[in-house]
N, C-alpha and C positions, 0 to 999 in steps of 0.2 A: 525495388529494383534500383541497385546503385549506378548501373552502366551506364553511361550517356552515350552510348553510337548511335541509336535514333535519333537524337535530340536536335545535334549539329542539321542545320540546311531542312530540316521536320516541316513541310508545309502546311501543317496542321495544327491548329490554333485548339487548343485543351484549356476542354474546364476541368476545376478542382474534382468533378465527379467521374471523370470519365470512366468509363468501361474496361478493364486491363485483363488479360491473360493471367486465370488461373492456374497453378497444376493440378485442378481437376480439369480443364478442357482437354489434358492428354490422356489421360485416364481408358476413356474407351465410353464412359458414361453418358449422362443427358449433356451434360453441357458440350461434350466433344461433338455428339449427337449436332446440337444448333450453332456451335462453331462451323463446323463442315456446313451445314446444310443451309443458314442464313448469309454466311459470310466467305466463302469460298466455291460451292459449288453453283451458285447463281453466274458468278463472273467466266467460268469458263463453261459450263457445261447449257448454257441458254435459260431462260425462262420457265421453261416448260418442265426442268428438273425439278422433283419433289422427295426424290430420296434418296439417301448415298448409292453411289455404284457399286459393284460387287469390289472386293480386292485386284483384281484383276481385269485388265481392258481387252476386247475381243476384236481386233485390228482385222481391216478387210484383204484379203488375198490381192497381192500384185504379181505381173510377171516380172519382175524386175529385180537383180543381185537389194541386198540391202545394205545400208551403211550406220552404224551402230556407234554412239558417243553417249560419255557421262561425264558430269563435270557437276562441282560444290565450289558455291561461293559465299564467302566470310568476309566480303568488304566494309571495312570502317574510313567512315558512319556510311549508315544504311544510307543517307540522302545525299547527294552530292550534286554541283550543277551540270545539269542538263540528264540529271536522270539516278535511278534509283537502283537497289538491290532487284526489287523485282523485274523489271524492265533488263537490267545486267542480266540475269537466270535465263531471259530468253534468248535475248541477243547472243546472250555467248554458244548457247546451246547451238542454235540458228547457223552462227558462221561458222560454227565446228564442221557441220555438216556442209556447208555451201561449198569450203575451200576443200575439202573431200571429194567436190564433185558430184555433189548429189543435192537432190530436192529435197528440203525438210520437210516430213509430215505428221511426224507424232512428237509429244513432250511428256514426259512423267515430271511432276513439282513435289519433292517433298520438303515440309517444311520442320525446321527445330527452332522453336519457339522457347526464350525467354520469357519465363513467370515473370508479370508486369507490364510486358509490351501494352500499350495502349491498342484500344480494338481498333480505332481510327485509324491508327498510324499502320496496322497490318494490314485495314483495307486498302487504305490507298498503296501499299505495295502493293497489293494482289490487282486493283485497278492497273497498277504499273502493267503488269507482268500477261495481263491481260489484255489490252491494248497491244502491246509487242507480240502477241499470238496474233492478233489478228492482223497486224498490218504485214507480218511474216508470210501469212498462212497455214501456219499448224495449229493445231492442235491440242489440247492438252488435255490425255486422256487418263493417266490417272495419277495418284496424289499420296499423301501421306503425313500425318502431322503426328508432330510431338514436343512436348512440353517440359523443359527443363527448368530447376529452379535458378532464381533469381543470381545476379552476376556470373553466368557460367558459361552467357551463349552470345553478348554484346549488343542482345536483341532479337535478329534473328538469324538463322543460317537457312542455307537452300541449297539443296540436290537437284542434279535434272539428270536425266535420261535423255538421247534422242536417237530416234529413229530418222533414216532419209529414204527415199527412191537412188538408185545408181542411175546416174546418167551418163550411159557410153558415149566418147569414151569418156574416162577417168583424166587427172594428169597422168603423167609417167611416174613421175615421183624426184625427188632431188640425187637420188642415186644416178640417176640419167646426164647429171649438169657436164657439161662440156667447157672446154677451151674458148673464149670467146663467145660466150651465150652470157645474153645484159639480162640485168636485174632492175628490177622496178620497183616502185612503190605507189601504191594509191592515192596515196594522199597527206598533209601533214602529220608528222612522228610524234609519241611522246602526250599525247591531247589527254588522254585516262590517266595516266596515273599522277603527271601533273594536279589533275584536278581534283583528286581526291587528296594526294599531299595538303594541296594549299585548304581544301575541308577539314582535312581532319589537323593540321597544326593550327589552325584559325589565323591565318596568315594575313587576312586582310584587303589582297590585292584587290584591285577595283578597274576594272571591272572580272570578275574570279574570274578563272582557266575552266573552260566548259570542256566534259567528255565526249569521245570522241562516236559514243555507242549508237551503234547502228548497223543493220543489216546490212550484208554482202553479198548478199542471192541476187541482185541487180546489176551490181557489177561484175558477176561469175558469168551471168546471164549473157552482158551484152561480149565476153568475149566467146561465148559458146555461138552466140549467132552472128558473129562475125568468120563464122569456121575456123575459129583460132584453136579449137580444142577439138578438133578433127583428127583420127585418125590417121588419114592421107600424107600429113604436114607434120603435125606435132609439134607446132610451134609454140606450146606453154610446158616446161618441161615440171614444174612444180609451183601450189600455191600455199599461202599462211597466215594465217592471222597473226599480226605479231603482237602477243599479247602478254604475259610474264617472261620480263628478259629484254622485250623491245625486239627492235631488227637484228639486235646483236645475237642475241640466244637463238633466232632462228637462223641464222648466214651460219655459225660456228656449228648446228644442226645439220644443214645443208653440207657443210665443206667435210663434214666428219663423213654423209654419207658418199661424198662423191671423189674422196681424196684429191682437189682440187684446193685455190687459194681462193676466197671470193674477196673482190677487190671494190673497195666504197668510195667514190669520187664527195667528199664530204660537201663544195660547195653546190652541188645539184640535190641535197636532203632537201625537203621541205618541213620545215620549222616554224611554226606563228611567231609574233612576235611575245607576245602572252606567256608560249610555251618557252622558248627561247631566255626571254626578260629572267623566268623564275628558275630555270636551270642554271642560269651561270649567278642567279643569287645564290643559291643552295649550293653548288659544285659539282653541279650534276651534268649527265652527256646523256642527252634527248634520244641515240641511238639504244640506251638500255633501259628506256622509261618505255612502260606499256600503252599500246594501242588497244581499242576495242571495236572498232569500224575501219579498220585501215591493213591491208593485208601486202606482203609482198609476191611478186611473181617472177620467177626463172625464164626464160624465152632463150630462143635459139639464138644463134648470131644474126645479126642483122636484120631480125624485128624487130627491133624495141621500139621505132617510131609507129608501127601498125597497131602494135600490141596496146601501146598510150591511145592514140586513136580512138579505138574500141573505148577504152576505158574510159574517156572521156566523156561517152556522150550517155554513161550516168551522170546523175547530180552525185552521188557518193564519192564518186573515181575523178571529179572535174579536176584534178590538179595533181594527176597522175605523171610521172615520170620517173625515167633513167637515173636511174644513183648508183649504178656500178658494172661491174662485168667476172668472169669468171677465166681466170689465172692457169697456168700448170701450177701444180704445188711449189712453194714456196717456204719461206722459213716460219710463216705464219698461216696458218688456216684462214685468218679472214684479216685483211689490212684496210684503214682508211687513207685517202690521200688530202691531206691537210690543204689550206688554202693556197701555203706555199708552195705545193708542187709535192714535200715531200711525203713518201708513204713508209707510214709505221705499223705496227702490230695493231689490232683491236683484240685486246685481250676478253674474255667471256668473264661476266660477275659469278665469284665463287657462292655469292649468295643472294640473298631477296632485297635490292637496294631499297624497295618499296614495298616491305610486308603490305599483304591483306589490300590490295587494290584492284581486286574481285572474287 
């Protein structure tokens, strides 16, 4: 195996002997046989499993509409501060569904494995990704592996599926955005993709840029019981993970659906200093670097101070606020206003500033 994407941030100490991923564990054979069954189906399926599942998971009846997501992630290197490929597979799966408005209940993991991976280094993903099931609460009920040969796959790749519960109501959607209805942010911009740059260029900085990944189902939570996502009111008009593209790619998403200008007040962003420091070494704007715990939210006019509120009194959302409002159309879809007062265009990135940062 020539790739190093595991290697980088690997908290895994290898002896010369260790155990690696054949292409015969994809196979279908014995070894796939005690892949799955020692090293994968113990971590999510309990103790008490002693033989593969059938292909297919037989999910219990709800009364409830259902909310349905996929998502594949190829982040280099697999290891990164504050968290890993497998732990990314759930989280991301997780908030898909959360800012959908619904309760995540099931997870399908399939995985493509790199001929060579260290067995070690797949466990403790799968420890990752299994620990982020449970402090989520889902699930993860079925699976799928396979085996490619050596430099083809950076180590490893991962699919997911999710299933959620609908929880009425829904948002409205960003088609809904209005004239004077503020924009928010949960929390510091820019934390994910940061982090994995400065990992994967070996950059040095000290103390690293930690990601930002983490569930969202807490702070969906506390504005659904704050009756912010009521019916009656309808004072959340749309949510998002801002996650490839940053805030940007989702506001230019939003102003597309709602022919509106959406307008960035830039000195009310929240930015670390970490995140900040390594952006304007690189040349970078913190508003098109991805989040992966941090989402944005639309509200009516004149909540934004309730709506912060709420969001607050998660630990996720503690540094939730106002960073913009919503415009009549304009010459641009979505503008920031600089420190100086004045406001320019925020043009959308025509491509991946940050290949492969999940």
């Amino acid at each position: 195996m020539t790739s190093t994407a595991w290697q980088l941030g690997c908290p895994i100490t290898l002896g010369d002997n260790a155990d690696r991923v054949t292409l015969a564990h994809g196979e279908g054979g014995r070894l796939m046989r005690q892949l799955i069954e020692e090293h994968i189906l113990p971590r999510f399926s309990g103790s008490e499993a002693s033989i593969a599942p059938p292909d297919a998971a037989l999910l219990q009846q709800i009364e409830h509409d259902l909310v349905f997501t996929i998502d594949s992630f190829v982040v280099s290197p697999l290891f990164f501060p504050g968290g890993d490929i497998g732990q990314l597979s759930v989280i991301g799966t997780v908030n898909d569904l959360a800012v959908a408005g619904a309760q995540p209940l099931w997870i399908s993991l399939s995985l493509i494995i790199e001929e060579g991976l260290p067995i070690p280094v797949l466990d403790c993903i799968l420890d990752s990704a299994a620990a982020a099931a449970r402090e989520t609460g889902v699930r993860i009920v079925a699976g799928d592996t396979k085996v490619v040969p050596s430099s083809t796959a950076d180590g490893l790749f991962i699919t997911t599926s999710g299933i959620g519960r609908a929880l009425a109501p829904t948002p409205l959607g960003p088609e809904t955005l209005e004239p004077g209805d503020e924009l928010i942010v949960t929390g510091p911009i820019g934390r994910h993709g940061i982090a994995i740059l400065v990992a994967r260029e070996q950059l040095g900085l000290t103390p690293p840029p930690e990601t930002d990944c983490t569930s969202l189902i807490d702070p969906v939570k506390q504005l659904r019981d704050a009756g912010l996502l009521a019916v009656t009111n309808n004072v959340v008009r749309a949510m998002r993970d801002a996650t490839r593209g940053g805030v940007t790619a989702v506001f230019h998403e939003w102003a597309q659906a709602c022919g509106h200008t959406l307008s960035i007040l830039e000195p009310a962003i929240p930015v670390t200093p970490d995140v900040r420091g390594a952006a304007e070494l690189l040349g970078l704007d913190p508003l098109h670097i991805a989040c992966e715990g941090t989402m944005v939210v639309a509200v009516k006019s004149g909540s934004g101070d309730e709506v912060v509120e709420a969001l607050r009194k998660s630990h996720v959302s503690q540094q939730a606020t106002v960073i913009g409002v919503v415009k009549k159309r304009g010459v641009s879809p979505v503008t920031t206003q600089r420190t100086l007062g004045q406001e320019l265009p925020l043009d959308e990135p025509s491509g991946a500033m940050l290949p492969r940062i999940c």
